[in-house]
mmCIF file of the N, C-alpha and C atoms, coordinates in Angstrom:
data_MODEL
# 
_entry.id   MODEL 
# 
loop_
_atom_site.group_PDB 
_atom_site.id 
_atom_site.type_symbol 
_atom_site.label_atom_id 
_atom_site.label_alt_id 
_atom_site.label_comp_id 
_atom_site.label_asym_id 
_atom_site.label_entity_id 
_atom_site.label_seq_id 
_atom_site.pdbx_PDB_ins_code 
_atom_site.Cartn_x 
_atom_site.Cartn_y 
_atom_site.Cartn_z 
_atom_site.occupancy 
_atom_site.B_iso_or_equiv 
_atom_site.pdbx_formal_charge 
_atom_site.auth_seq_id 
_atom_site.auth_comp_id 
_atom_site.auth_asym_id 
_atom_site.auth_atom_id 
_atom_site.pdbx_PDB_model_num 
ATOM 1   N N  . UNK A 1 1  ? 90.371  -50.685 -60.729 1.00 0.00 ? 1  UNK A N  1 
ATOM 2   C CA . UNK A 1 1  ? 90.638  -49.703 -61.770 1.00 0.00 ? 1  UNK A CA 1 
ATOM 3   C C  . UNK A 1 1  ? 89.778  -50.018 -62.988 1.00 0.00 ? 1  UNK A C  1 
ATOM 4   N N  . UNK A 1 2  ? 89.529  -49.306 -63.431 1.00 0.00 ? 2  UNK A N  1 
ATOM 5   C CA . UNK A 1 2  ? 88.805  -49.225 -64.600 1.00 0.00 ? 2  UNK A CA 1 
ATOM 6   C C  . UNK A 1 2  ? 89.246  -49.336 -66.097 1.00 0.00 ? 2  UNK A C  1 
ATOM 7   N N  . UNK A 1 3  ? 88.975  -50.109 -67.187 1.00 0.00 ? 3  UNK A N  1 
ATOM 8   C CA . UNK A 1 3  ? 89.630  -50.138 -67.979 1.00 0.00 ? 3  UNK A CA 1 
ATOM 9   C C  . UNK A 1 3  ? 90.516  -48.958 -68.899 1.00 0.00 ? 3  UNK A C  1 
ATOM 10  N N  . UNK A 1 4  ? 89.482  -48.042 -68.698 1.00 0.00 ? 4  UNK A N  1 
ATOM 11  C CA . UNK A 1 4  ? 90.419  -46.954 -69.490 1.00 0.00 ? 4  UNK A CA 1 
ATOM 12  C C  . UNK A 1 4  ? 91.726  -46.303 -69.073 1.00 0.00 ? 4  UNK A C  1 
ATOM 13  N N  . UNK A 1 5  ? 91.549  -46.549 -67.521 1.00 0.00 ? 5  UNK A N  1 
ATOM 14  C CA . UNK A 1 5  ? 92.203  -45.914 -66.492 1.00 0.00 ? 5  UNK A CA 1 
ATOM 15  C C  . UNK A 1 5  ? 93.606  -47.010 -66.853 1.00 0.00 ? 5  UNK A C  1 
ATOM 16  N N  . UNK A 1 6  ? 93.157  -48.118 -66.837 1.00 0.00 ? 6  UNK A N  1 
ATOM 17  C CA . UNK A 1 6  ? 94.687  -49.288 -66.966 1.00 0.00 ? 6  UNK A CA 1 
ATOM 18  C C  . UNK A 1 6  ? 95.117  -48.896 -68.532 1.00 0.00 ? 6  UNK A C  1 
ATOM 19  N N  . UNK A 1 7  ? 93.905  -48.183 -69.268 1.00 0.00 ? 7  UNK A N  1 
ATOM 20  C CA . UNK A 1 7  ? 94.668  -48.014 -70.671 1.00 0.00 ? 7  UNK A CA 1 
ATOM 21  C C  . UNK A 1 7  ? 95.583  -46.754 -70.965 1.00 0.00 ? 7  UNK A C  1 
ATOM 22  N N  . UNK A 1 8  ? 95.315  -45.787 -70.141 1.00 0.00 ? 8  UNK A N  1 
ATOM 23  C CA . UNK A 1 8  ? 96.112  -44.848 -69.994 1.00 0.00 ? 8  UNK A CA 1 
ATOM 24  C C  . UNK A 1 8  ? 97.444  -44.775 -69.149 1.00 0.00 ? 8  UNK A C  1 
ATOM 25  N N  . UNK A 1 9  ? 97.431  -45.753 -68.005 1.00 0.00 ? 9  UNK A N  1 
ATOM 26  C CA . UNK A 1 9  ? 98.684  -46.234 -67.677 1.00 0.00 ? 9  UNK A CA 1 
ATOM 27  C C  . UNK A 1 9  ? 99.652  -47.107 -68.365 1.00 0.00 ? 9  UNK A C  1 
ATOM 28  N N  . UNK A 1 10 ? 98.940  -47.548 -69.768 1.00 0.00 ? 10 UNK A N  1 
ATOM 29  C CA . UNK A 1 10 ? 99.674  -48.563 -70.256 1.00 0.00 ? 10 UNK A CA 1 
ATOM 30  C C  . UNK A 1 10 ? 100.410 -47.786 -71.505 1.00 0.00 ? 10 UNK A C  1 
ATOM 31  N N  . UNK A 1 11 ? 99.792  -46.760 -71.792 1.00 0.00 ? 11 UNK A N  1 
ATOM 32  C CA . UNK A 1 11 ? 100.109 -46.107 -73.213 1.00 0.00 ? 11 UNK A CA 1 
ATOM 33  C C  . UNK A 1 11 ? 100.959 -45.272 -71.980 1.00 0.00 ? 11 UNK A C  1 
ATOM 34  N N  . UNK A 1 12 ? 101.219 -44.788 -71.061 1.00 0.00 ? 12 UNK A N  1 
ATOM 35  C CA . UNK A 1 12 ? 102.040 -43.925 -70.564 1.00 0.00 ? 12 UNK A CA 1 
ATOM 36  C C  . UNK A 1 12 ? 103.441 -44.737 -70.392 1.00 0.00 ? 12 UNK A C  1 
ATOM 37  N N  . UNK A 1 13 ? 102.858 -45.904 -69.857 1.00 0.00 ? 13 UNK A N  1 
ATOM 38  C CA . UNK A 1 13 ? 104.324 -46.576 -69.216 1.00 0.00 ? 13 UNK A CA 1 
ATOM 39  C C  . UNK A 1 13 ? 105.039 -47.411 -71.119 1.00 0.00 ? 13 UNK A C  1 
ATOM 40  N N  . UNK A 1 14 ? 104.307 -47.308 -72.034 1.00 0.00 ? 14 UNK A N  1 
ATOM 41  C CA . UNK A 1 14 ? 104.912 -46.942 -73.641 1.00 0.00 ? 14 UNK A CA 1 
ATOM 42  C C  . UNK A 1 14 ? 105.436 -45.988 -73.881 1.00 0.00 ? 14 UNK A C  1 
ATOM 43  N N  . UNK A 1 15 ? 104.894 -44.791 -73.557 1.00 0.00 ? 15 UNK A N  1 
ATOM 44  C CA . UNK A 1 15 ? 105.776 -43.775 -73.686 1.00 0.00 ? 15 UNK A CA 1 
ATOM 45  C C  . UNK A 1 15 ? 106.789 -43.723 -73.425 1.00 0.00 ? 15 UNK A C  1 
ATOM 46  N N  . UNK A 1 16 ? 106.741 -43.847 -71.881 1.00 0.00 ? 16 UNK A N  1 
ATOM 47  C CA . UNK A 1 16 ? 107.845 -43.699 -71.104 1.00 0.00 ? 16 UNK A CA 1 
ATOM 48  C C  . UNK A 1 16 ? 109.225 -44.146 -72.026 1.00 0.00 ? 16 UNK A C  1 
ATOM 49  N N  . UNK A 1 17 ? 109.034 -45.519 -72.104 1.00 0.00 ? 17 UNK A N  1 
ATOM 50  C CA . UNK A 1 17 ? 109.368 -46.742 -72.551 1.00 0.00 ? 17 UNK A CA 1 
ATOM 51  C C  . UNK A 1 17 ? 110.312 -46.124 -73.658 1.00 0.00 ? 17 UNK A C  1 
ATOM 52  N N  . UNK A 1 18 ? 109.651 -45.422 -75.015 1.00 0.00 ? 18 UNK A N  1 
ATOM 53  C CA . UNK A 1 18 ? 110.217 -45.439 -76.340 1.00 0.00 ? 18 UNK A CA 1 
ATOM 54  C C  . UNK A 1 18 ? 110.767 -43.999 -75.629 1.00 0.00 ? 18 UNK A C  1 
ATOM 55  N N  . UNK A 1 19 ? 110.289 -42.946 -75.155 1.00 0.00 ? 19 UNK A N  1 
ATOM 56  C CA . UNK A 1 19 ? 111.263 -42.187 -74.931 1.00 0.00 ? 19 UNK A CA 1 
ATOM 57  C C  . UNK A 1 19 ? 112.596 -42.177 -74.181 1.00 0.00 ? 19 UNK A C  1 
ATOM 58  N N  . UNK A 1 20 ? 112.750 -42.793 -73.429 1.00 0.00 ? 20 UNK A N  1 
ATOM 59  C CA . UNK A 1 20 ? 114.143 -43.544 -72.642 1.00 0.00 ? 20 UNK A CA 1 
ATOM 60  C C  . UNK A 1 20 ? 114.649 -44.100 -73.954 1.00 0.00 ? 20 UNK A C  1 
ATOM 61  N N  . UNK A 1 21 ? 114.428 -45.093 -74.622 1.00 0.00 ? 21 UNK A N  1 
ATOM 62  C CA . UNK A 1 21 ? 114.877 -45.370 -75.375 1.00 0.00 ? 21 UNK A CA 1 
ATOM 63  C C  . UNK A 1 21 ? 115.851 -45.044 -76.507 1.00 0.00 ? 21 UNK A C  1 
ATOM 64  N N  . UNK A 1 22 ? 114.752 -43.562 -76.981 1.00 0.00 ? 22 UNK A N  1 
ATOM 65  C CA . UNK A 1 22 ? 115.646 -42.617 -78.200 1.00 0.00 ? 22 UNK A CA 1 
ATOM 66  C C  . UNK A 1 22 ? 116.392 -41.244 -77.775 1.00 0.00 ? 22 UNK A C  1 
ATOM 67  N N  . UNK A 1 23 ? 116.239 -41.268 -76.493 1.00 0.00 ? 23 UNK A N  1 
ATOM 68  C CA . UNK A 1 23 ? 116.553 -40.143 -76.304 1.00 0.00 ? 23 UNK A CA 1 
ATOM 69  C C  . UNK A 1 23 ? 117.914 -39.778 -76.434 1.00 0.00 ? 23 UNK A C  1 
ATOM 70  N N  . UNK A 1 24 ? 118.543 -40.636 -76.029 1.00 0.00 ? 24 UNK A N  1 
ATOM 71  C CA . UNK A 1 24 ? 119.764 -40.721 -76.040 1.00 0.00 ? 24 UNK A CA 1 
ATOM 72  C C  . UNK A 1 24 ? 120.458 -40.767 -77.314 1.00 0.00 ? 24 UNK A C  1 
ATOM 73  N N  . UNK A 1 25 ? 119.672 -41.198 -78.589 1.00 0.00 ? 25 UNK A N  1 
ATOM 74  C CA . UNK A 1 25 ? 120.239 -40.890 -79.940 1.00 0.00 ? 25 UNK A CA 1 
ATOM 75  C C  . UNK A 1 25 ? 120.120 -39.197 -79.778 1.00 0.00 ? 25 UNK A C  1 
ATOM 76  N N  . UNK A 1 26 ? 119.926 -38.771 -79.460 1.00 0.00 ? 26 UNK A N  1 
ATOM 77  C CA . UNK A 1 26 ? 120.016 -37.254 -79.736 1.00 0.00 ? 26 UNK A CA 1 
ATOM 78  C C  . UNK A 1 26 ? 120.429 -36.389 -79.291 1.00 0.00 ? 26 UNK A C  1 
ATOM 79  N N  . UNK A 1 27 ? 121.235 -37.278 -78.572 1.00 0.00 ? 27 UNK A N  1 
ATOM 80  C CA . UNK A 1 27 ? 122.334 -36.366 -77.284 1.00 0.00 ? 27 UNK A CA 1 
ATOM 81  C C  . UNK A 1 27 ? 123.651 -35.923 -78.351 1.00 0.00 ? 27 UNK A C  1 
ATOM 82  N N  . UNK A 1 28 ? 124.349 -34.756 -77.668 1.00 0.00 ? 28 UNK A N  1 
ATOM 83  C CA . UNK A 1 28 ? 125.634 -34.924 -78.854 1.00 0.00 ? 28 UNK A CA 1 
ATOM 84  C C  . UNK A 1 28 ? 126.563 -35.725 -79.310 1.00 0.00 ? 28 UNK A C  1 
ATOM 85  N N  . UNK A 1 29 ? 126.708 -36.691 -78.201 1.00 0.00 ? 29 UNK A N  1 
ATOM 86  C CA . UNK A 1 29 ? 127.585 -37.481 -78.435 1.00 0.00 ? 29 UNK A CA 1 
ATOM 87  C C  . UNK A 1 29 ? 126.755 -38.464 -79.342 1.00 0.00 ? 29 UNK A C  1 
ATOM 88  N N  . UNK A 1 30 ? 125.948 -38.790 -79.938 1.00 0.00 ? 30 UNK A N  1 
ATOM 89  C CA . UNK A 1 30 ? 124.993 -39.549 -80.785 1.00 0.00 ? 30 UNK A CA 1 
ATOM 90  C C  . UNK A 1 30 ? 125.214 -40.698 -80.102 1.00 0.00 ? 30 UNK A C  1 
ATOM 91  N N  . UNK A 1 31 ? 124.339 -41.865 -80.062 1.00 0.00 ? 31 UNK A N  1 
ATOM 92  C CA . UNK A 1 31 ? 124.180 -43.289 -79.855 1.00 0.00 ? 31 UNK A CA 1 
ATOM 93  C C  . UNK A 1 31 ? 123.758 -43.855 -78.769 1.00 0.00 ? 31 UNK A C  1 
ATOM 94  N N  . UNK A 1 32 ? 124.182 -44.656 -78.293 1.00 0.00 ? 32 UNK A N  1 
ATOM 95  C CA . UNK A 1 32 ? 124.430 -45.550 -76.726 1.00 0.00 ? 32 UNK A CA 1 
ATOM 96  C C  . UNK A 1 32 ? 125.616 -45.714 -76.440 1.00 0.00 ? 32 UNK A C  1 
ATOM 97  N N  . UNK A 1 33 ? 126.682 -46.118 -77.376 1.00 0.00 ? 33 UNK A N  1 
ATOM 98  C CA . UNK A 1 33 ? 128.054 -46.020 -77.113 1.00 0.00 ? 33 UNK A CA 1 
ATOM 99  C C  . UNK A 1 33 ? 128.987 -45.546 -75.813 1.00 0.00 ? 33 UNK A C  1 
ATOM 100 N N  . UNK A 1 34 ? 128.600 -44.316 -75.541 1.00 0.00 ? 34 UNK A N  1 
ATOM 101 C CA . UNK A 1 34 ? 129.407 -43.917 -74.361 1.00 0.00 ? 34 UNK A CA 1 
ATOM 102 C C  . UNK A 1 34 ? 128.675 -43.790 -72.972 1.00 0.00 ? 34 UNK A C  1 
ATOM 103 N N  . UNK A 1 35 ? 127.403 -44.829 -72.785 1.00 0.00 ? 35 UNK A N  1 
ATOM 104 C CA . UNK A 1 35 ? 126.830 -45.146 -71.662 1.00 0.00 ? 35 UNK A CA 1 
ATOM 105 C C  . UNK A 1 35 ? 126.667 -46.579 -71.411 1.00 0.00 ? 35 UNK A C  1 
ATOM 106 N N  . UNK A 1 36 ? 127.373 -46.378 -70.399 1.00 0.00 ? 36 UNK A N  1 
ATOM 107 C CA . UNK A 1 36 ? 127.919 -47.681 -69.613 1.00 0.00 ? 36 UNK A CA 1 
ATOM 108 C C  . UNK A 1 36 ? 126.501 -48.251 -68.775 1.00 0.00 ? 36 UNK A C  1 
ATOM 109 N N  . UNK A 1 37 ? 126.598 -49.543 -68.475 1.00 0.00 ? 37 UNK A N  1 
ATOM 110 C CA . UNK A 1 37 ? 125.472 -50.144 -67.613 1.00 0.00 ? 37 UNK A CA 1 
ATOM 111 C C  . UNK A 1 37 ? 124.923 -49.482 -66.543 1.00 0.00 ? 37 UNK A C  1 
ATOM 112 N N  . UNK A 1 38 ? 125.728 -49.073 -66.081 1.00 0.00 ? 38 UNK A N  1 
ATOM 113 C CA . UNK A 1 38 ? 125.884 -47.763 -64.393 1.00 0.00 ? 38 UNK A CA 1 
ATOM 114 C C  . UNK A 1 38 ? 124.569 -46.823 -64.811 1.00 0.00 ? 38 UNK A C  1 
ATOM 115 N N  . UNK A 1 39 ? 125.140 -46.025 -65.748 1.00 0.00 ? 39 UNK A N  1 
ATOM 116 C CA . UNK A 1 39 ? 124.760 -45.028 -66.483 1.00 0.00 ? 39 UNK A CA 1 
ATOM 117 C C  . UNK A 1 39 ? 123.163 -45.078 -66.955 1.00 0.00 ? 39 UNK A C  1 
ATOM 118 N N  . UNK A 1 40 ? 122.958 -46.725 -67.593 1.00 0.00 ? 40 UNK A N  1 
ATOM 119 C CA . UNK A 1 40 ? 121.533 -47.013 -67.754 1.00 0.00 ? 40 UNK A CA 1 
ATOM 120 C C  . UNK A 1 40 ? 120.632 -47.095 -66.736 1.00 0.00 ? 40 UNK A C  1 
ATOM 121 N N  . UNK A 1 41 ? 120.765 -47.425 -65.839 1.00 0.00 ? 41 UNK A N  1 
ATOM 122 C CA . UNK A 1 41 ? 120.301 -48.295 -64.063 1.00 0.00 ? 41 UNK A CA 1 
ATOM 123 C C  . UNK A 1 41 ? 120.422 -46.375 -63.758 1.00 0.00 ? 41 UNK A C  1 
ATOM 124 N N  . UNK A 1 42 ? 120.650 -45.828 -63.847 1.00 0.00 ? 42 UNK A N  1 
ATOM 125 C CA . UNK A 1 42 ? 120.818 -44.181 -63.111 1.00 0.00 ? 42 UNK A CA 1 
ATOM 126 C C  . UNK A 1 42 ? 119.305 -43.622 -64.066 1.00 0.00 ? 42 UNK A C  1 
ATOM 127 N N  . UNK A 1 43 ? 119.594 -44.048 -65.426 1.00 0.00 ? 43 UNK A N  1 
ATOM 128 C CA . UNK A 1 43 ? 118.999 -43.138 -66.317 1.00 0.00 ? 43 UNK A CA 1 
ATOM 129 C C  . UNK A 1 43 ? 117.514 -43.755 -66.388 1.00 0.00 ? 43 UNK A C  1 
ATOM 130 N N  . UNK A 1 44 ? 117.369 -44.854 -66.267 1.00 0.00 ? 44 UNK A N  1 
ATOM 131 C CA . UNK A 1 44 ? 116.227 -45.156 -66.446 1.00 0.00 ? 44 UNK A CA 1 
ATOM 132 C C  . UNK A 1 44 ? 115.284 -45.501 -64.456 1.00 0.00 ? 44 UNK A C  1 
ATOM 133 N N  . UNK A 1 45 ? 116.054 -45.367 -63.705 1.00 0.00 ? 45 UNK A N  1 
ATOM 134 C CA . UNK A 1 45 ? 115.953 -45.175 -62.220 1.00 0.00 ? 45 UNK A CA 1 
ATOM 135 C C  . UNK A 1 45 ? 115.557 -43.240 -62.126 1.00 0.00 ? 45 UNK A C  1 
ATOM 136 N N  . UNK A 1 46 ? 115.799 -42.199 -62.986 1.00 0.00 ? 46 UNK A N  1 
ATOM 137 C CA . UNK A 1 46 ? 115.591 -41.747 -62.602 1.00 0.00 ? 46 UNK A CA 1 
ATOM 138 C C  . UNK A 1 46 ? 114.371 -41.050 -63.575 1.00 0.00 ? 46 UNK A C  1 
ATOM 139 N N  . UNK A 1 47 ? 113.983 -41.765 -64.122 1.00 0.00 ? 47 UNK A N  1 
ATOM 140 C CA . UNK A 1 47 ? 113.053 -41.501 -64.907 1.00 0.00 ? 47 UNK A CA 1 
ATOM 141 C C  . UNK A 1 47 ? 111.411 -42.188 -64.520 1.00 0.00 ? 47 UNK A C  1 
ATOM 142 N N  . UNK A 1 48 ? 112.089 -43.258 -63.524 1.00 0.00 ? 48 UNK A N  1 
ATOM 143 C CA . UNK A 1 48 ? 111.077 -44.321 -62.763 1.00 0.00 ? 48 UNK A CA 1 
ATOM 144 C C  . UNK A 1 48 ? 110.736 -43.649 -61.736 1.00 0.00 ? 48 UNK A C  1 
ATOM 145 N N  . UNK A 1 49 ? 111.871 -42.651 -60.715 1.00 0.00 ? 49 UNK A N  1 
ATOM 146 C CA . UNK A 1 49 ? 111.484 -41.952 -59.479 1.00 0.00 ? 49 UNK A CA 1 
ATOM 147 C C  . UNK A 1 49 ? 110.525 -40.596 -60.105 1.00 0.00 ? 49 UNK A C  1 
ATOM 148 N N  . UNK A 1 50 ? 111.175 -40.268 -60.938 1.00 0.00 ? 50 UNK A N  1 
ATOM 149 C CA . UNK A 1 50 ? 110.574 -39.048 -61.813 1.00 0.00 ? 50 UNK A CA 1 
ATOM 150 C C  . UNK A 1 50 ? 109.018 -39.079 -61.353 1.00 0.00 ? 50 UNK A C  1 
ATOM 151 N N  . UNK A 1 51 ? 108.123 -40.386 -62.234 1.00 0.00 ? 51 UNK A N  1 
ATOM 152 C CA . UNK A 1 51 ? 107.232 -40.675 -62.599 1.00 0.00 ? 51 UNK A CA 1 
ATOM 153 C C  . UNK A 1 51 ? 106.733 -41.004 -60.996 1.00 0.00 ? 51 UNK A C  1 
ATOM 154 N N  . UNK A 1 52 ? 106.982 -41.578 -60.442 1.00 0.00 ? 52 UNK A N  1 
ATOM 155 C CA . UNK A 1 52 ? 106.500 -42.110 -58.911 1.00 0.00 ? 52 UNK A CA 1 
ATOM 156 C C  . UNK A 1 52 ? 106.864 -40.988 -58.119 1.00 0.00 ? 52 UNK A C  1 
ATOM 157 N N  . UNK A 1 53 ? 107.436 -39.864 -57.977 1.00 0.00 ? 53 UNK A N  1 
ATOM 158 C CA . UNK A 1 53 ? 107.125 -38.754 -57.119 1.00 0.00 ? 53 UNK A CA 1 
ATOM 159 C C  . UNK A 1 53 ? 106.057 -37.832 -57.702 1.00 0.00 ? 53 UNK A C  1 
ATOM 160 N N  . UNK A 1 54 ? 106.012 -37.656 -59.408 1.00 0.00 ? 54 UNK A N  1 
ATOM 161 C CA . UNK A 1 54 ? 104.537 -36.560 -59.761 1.00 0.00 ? 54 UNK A CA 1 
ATOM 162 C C  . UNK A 1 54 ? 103.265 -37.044 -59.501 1.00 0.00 ? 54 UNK A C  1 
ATOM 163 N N  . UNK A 1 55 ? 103.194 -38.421 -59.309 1.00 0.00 ? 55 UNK A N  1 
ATOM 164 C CA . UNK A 1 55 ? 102.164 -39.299 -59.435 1.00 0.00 ? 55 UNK A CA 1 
ATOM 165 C C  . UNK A 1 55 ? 101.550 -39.094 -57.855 1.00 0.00 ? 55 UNK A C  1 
ATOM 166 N N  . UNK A 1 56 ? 102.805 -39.518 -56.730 1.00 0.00 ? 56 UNK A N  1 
ATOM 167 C CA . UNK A 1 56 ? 102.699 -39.337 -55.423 1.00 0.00 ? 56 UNK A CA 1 
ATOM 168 C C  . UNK A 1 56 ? 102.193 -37.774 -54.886 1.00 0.00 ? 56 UNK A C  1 
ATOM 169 N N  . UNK A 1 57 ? 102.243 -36.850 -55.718 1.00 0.00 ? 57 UNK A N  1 
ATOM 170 C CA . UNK A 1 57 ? 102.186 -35.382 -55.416 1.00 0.00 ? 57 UNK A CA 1 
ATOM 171 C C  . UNK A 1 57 ? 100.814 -35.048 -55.911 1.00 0.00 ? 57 UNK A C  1 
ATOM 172 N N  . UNK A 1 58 ? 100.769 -35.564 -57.079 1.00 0.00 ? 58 UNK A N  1 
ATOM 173 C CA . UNK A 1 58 ? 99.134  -35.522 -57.422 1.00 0.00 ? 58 UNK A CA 1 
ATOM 174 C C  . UNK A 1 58 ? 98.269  -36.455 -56.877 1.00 0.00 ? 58 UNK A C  1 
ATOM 175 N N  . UNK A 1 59 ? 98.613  -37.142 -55.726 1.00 0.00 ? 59 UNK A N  1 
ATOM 176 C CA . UNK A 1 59 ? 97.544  -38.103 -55.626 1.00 0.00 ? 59 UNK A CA 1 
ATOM 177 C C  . UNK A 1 59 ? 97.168  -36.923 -53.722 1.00 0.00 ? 59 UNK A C  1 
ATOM 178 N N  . UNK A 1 60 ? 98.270  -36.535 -53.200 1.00 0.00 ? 60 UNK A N  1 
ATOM 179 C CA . UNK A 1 60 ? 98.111  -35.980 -52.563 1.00 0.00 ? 60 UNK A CA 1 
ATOM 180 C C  . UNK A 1 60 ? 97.261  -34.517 -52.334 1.00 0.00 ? 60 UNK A C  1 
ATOM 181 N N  . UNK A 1 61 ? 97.639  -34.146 -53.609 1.00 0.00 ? 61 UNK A N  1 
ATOM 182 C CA . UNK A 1 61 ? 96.649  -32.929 -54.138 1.00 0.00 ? 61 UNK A CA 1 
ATOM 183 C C  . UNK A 1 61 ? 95.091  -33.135 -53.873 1.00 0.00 ? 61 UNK A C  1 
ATOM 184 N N  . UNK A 1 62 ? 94.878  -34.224 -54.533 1.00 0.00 ? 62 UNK A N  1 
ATOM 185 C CA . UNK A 1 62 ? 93.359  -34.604 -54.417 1.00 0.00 ? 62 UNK A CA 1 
ATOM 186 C C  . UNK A 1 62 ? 93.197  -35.064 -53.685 1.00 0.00 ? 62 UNK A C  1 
ATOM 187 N N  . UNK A 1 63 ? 93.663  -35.702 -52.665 1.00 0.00 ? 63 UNK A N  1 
ATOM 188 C CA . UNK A 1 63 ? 93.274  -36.412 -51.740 1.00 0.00 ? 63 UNK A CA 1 
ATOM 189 C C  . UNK A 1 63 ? 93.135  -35.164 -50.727 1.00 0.00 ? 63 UNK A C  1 
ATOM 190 N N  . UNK A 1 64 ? 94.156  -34.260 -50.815 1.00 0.00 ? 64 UNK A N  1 
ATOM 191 C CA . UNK A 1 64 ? 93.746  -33.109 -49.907 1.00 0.00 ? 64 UNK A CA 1 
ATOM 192 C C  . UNK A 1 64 ? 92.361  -32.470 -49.979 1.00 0.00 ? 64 UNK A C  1 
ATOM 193 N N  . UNK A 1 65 ? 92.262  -31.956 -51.291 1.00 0.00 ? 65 UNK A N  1 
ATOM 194 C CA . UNK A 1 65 ? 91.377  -31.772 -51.971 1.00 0.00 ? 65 UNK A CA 1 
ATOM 195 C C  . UNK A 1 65 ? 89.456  -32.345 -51.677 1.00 0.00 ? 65 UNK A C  1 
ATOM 196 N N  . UNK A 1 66 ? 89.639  -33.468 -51.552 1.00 0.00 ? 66 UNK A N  1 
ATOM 197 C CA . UNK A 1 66 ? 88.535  -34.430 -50.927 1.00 0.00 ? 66 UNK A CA 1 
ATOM 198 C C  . UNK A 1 66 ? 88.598  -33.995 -49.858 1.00 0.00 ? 66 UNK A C  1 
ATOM 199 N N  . UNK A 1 67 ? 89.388  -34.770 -48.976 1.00 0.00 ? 67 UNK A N  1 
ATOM 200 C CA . UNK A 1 67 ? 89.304  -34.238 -47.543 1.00 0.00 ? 67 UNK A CA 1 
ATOM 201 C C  . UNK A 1 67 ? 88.865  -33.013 -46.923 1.00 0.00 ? 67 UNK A C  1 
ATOM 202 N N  . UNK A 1 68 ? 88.481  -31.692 -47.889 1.00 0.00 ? 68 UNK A N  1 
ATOM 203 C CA . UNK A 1 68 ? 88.457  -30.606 -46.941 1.00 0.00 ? 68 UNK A CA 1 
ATOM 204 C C  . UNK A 1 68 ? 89.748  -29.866 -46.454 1.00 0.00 ? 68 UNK A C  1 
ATOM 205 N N  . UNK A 1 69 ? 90.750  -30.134 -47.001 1.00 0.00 ? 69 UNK A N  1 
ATOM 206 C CA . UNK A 1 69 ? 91.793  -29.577 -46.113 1.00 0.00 ? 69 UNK A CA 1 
ATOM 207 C C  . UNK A 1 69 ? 91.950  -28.045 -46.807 1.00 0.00 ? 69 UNK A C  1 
ATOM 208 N N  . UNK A 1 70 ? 92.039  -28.103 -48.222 1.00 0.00 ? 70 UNK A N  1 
ATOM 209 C CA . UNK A 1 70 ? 91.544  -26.908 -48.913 1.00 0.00 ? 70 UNK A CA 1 
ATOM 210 C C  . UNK A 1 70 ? 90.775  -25.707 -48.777 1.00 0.00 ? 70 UNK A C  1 
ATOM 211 N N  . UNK A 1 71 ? 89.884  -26.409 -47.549 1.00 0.00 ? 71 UNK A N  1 
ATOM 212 C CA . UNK A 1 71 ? 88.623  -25.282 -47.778 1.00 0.00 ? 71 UNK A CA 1 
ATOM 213 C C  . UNK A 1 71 ? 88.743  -24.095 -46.568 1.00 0.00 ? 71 UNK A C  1 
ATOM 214 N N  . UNK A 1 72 ? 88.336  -23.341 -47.150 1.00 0.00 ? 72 UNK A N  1 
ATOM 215 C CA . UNK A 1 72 ? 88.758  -21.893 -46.288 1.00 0.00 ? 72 UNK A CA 1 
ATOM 216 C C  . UNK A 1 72 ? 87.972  -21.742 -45.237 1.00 0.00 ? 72 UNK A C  1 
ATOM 217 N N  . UNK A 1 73 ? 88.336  -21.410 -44.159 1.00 0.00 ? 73 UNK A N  1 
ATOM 218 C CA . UNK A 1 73 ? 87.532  -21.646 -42.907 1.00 0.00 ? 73 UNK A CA 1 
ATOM 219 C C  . UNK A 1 73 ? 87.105  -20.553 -42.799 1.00 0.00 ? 73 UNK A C  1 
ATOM 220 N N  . UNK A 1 74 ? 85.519  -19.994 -42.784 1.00 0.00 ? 74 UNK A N  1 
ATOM 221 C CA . UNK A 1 74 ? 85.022  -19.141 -42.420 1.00 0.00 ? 74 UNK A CA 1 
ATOM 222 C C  . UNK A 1 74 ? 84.191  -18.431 -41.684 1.00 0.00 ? 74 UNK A C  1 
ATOM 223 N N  . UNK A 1 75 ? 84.024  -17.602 -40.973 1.00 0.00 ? 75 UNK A N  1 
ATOM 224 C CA . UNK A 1 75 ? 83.517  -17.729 -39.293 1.00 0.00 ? 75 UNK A CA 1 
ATOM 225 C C  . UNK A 1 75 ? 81.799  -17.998 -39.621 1.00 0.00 ? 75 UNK A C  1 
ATOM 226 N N  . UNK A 1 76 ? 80.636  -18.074 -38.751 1.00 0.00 ? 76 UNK A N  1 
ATOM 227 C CA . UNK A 1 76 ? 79.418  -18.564 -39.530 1.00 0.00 ? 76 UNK A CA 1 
ATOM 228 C C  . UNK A 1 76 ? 78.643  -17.230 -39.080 1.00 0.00 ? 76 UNK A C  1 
ATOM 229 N N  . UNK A 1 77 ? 78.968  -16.056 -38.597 1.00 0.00 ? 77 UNK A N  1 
ATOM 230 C CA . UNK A 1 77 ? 78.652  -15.112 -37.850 1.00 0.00 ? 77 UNK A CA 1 
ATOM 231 C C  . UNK A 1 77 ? 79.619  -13.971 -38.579 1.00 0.00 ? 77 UNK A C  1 
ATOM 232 N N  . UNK A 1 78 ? 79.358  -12.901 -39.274 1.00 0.00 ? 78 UNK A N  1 
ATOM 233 C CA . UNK A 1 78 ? 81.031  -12.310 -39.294 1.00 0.00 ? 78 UNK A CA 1 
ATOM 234 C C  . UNK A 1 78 ? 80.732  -10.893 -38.503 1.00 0.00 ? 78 UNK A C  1 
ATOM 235 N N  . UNK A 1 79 ? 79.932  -10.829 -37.670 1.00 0.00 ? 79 UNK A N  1 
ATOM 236 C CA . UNK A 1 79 ? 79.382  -9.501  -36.831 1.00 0.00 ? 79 UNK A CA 1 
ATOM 237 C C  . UNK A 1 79 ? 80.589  -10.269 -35.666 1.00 0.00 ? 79 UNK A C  1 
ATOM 238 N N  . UNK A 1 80 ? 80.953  -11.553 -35.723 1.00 0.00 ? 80 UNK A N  1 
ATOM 239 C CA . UNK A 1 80 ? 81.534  -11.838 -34.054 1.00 0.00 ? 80 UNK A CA 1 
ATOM 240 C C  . UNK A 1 80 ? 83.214  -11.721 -34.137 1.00 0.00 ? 80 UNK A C  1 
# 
């Protein structure tokens, strides 16, 4: 990987990071208070699958993409 490439995974997985974090101040119930350990391990598990299935979907995209699988098959004759 390339450095910029590890620098953009690193400022993402920050993001990630501070947004899990505050988000939850801004829920109605305000705080952390009424989320239990359970609750964290769910919330931040599903914010981890989140990120590892768009990642998995776009890697598939392009990889399709490369491969040719994309490309429209077209006869080399169209009189036949």
């Amino acid at each position: 990987m390339s450095r910029s490439a590890i620098a953009i995974a690193l400022a993402c997985l920050v993001g990630l990071v501070i947004v899990l974090a505050l988000a939850p101040r801004f829920w109605p119930g305000g705080g952390t208070d009424g989320i239990s350990g359970h609750g964290w391990i769910a919330y931040i598990a599903g914010g981890v699958l989140t990120l590892a299935l768009s990642g998995g979907l776009f890697f598939l995209s392009f990889h399709s993409s490369r491969s040719g699988f994309d490309d429209i098959d077209r006869p080399e004759d169209p009189s036949s």
